[in-house]
N, C-alpha and C positions, 0 to 999 in steps of 0.2 A: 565586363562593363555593362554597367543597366542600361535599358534601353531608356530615352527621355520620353518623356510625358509626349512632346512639341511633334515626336516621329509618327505624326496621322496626319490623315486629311482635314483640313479645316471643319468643312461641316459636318463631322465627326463630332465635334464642340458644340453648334450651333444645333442637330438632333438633340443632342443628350438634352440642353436647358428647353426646347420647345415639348419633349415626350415623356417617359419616366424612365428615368436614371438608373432605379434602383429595381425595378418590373424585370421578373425570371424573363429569360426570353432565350429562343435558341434558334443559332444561324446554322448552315450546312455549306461545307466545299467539295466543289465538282469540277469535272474537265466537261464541254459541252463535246468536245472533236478531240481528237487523236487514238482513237482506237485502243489495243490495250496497251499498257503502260503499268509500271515497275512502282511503289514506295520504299525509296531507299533508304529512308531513315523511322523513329519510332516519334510517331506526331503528338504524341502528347508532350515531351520532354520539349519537341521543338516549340508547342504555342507556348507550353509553361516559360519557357528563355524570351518571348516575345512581348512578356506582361514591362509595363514602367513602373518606375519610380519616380512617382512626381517628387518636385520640390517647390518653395514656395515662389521661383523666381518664375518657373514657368507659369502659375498662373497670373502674376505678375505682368507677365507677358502676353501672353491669354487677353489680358481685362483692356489692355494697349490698341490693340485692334481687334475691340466689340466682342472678344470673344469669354467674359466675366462667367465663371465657372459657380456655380450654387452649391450649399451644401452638401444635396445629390448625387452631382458628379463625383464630388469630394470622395462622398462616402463609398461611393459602387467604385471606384478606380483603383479601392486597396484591399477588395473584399477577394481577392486572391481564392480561398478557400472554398468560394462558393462555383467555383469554377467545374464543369462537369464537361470532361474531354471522352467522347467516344469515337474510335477509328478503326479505320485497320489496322492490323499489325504490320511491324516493318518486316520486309522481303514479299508482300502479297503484289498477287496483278489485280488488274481492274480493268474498268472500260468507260468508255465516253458515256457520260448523264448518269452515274453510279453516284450518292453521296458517300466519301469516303472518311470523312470526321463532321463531326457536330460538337457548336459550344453549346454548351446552357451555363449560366451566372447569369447576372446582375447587365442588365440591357446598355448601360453606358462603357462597359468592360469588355462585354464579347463584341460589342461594334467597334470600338477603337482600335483592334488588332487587324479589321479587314486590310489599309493596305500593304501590312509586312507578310503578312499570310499568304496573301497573294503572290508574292514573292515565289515560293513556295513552288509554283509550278516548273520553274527552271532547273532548279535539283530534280523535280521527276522525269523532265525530259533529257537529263544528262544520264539519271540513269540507264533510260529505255534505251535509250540511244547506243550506250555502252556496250548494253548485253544481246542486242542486237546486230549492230556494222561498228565494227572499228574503226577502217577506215572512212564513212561516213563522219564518226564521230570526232577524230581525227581534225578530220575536215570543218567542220562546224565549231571545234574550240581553237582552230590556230589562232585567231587574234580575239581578246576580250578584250574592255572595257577599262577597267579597273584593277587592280590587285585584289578586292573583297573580292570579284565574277571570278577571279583566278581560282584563290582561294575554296572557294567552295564547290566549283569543278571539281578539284583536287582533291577534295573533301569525300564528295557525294561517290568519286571514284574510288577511293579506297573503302568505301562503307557496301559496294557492291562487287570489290573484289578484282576490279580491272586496273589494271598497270596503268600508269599517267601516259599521255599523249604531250607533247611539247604544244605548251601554250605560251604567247606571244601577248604582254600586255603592249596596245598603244590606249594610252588616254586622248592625248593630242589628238590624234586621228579622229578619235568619237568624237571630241570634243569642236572640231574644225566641220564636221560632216551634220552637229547640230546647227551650230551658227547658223553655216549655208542653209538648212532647213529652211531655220526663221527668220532667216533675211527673206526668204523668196515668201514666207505667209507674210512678216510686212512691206513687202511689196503689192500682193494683192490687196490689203487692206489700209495701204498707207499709214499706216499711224502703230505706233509700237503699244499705247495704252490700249486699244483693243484687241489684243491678244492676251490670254493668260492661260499659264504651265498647271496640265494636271494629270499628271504620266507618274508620281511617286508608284501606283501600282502595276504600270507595266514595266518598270524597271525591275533587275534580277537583284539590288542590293541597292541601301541606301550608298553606297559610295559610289556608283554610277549615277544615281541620281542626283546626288550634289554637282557630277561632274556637268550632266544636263542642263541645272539650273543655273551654275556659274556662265556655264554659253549662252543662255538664254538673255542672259544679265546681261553680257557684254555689248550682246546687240539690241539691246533697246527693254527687253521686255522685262517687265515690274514684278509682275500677281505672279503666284504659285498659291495649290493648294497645300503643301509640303509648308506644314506649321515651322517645323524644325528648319529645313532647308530655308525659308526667307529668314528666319532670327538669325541663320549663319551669314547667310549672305545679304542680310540689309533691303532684302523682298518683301512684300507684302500678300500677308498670306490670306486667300479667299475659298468661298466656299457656304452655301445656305443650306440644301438638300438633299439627301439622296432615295432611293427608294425604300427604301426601311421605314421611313419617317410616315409617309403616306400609306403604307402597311400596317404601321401600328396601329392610326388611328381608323382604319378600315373605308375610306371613302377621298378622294381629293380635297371636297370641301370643308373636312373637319380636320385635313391633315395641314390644308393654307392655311387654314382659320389658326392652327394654333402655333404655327411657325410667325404667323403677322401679331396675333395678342402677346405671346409669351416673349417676345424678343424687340425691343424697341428700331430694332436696323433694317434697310430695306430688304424686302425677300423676295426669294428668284422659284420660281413654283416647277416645279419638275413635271413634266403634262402625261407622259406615259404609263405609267403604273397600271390604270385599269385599262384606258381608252384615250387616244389623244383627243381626237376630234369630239368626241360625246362626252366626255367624260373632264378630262383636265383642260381642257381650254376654257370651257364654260364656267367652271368651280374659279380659275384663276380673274376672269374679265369679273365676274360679281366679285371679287374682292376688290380689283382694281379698280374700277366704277363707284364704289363707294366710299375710295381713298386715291382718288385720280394724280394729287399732286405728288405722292409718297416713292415717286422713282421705280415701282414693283417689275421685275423682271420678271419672264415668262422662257423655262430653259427646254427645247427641244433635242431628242435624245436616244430615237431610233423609228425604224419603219418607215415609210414616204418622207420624208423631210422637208423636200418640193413644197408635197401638197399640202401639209399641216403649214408650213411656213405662208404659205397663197393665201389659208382658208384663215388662219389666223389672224392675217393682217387686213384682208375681204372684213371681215368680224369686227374686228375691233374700227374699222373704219364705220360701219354702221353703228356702232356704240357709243363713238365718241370718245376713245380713250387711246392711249399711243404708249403701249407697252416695249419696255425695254427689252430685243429679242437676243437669248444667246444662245448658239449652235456649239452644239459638242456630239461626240462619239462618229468614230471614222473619217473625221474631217481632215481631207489634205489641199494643196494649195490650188490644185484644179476645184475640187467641192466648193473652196471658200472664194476662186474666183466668180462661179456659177451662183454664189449665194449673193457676192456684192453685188453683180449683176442685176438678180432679184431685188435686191434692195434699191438699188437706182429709179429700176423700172415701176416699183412700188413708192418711192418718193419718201421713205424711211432715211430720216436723220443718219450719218454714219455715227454718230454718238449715244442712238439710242440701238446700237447690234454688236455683239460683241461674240471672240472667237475663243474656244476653247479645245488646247488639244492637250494629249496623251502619248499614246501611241506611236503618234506620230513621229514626233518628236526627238522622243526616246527611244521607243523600240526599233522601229524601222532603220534606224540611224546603227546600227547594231551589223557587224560582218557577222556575226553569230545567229541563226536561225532562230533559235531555242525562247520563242516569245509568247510572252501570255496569250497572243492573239492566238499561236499558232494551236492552241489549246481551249481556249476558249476558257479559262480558269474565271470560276465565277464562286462568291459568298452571299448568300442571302436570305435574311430573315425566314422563318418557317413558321414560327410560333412565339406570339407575343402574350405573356401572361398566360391563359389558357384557352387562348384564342389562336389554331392555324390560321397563316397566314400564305396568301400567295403575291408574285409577280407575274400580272396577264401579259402586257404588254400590246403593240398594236396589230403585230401579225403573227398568227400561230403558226403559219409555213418557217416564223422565222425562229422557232424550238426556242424561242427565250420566257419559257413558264418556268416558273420556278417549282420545285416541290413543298406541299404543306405539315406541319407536324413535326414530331418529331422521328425522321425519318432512319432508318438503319436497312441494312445490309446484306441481304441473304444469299448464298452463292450455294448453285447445285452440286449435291456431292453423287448422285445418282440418279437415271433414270431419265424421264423424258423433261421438256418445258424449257426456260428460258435461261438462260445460264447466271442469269441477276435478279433478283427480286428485292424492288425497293419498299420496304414494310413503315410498320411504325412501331416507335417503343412499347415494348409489353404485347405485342402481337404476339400468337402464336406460332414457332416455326413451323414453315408449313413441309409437307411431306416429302422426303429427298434431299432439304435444305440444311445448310449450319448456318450463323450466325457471324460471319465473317467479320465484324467488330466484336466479336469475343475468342477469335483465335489466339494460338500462340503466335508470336513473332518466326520468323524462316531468314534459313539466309537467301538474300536476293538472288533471283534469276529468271528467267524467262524462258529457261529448259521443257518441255513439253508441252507450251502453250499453245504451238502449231493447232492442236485439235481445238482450243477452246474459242481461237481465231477464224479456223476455218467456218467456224457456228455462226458468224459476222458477229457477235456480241451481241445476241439478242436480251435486251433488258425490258422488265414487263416490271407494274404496278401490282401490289397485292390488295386483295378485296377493301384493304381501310385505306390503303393509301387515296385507291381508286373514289373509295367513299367521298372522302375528305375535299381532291380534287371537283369532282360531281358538285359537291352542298356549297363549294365556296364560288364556283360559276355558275349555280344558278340565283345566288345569291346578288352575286356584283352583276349579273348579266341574265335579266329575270324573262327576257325576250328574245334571249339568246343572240348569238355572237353574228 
């Protein structure tokens, strides 16, 4: 069955019309945490299974809530061919901050797969898990989800060679254990329109997810970013930005600028990317200031949350403007009671703050450990046209840099140095090293890795990568960080 057009994220839509649709561009996926870890299956086959088949009801649908597709989009969502999948081979190890596949196509194509891709992580940790503790694993698959999370347990176990373990679908159970979730966020928040579902990518499978959203529904709440999931279920599906978008165009100010000119609907400015404080807040209040009455939100999204929240609102009270604030990433119902707090004590409309969770949600709400979080599964841009790109973010204790270029793979095969070396395309291998996205495929296992563990995974940059990273913080951060 083809995947639909509708199975992304909202601003998934809203990137593509405000950047260039059709602009080469290449993302990279990584584990930030979990140590080494197993790919049990052959990753190019799997994104190729993850491309859509649009039809024309979905844009249809699309054009229905603001989300009107240009002939750009059109054209980059069928160009299939231009797609350029490099990974590892299936049965290879790996290790936390390794990129282990890179797309390059057509920039409205390789971004619209980020959040089934994502997915993605749950199969690697069934695998690891397998060929390591049994009964661990065991343990960890008694109750899933859904019949799809069943399913591909089942799956992923047979593709690494380990006998099934008895696994126990309850849906009801997830299903009753989200409810109670967001009963207890709209209780701290009172009001069910400000909350909205945006967990498609921490869930293991769209059929978990719909299960999520149908509870979500039951008890009050509307928005989802899960395009597909609201058309099924009569939700409205949201979503303006993400970091991609303010990557392409290399600065906050030319990445709002072209989210507000190119798109007639209000926009929600993501502040993180380079610099919260210095950098995204100031770019977002000069647009808001000079279009005060336009409803523009301003989405806070990692690092101090507090204090950007304090300094933001200090700010904007000396400007003279009252930006719509929304709070996402890691938020649960103690964070969101601590934030309406803040908001009280700041005199902020409850109308103009609104909540947004994932994880939360979804994941957490999971008898199964085996969560995107637990992994830290991340996709993001490297290189747009022929411009690396990075993700600084606001703290560098907190390892959330991305890597620039296009980045590949080198694993030691003798000798001394770091057991990972992340290069860039056309590098030269350096001495000792192969090319571990040009190996052959192995059958999965985990048989002699003791020694490569013991090493703790030391993973080091190679001289270009190292370059790369250098020229583009001294570029965005000319005064240093």
């Amino acid at each position: 069955m083809a995947t639909s057009l509708l199975a992304t994220d909202g601003y998934k839509f809203s990137m593509a019309e405000a950047g260039w649709p059709l602009r080469k561009e290449t993302f990279y996926y990584s584990h930030r945490k979990g140590g080494l870890q197993v790919m049990p299956l052959d990753l190019a086959a799997f994104v190729r299974s993850l491309i859509p088949e649009p039809r024309q009801e979905d844009y249809e649908y699309l054009a229905k809530y603001d989300y009107e597709m240009g002939v750009g989009f059109r054209a980059a969502i069928l160009r299939k061919e231009k797609l350029v999948v490099r990974a590892i081979p299936r049965g290879s190890v790996f290790f936390a901050r390794e990129p282990i596949l890179t797309l390059t196509g057509p920039s409205a194509l390789i971004s619209w797969v980020e959040p089934l891709l994502l997915q993605l992580n749950f199969r690697i940790q069934v695998a690891t898990q397998a060929l390591t503790d049994r009964e661990g694993l065991a343990r960890a698959l008694a109750t899933v989800t859904c019949d799809e999370q069943k399913a591909i347990a089942l799956e992923t176990l047979d593709a690494v060679g380990v006998k099934p373990v008895p696994i126990t679908v309850d849906s009801e159970g997830y299903a009753r254990r989200v409810r109670e979730t967001v009963k207890e966020l709209i209780e701290a928040v009172e009001d069910p329109s400000r909350i909205f579902e945006v967990g498609l990518r921490a869930a293991t499978c769209l059929e978990q997810h719909h299960l999520a959203l149908r509870a979500c529904k039951d008890v009050g709440v509307e928005r989802t970013s899960n395009v597909e999931g609201a058309r099924q279920l009569g939700m409205i599906p949201v979503g303006t930005m993400g970091h991609e978008h303010i990557q392409r165009y290399g600065s906050d100010d030319a990445a709002f600028r072209a989210m507000r000119e190119r798109r007639p609907q209000r926009s929600s400015y993501l502040l993180d990317t380079f610099d919260t404080l210095t950098s995204g807040i100031p770019a977002a209040f000069q647009l808001i200031r000079e279009d005060p009455g336009a409803g523009d939100s301003i989405r806070f999204d990692s690092g101090n949350k507090k204090l950007q929240y304090l300094y933001a609102v200090t700010r904007a009270r000396d400007l003279g403007i009252r930006p719509v604030n929304i709070l996402e990433d890691g938020l649960d119902a103690q964070a969101t009671r601590e934030f309406e707090e803040l908001r009280r004590q700041v005199g902020w409309e409850p109308s103009a703050q609104f909540y947004g969770y994932g994880g939360h949600i979804v994941a957490r709400t999971m008898t199964c450990p085996f969560t995107r979080d637990r992994v830290a599964a991340i996709y993001k841009l490297s290189q747009t046209g022929t411009q690396p790109v990075m993700k600084f973010g606001n703290e560098l204790a907190e390892g959330k840099q991305s890597i620039p270029g296009v980045p590949v793979l080198f694993r030691r095969r003798h000798g001394n140095g770091p057991i990972g070396l992340v290069g860039q395309e056309g590098e030269e291998v350096p001495e000792g090293y192969f090319p571990l996205m040009e190996a052959e495929p192995e059958t999965p296992s985990l048989v002699g890795a003791e020694a490569l563990s013991a090493e703790k995974a030391r993973i080091a940059h190679t001289p270009a990568t190292r370059t790369l990273v250098e020229e583009l913080t001294r570029k965005h951060f000319p005064k240093g960080r």
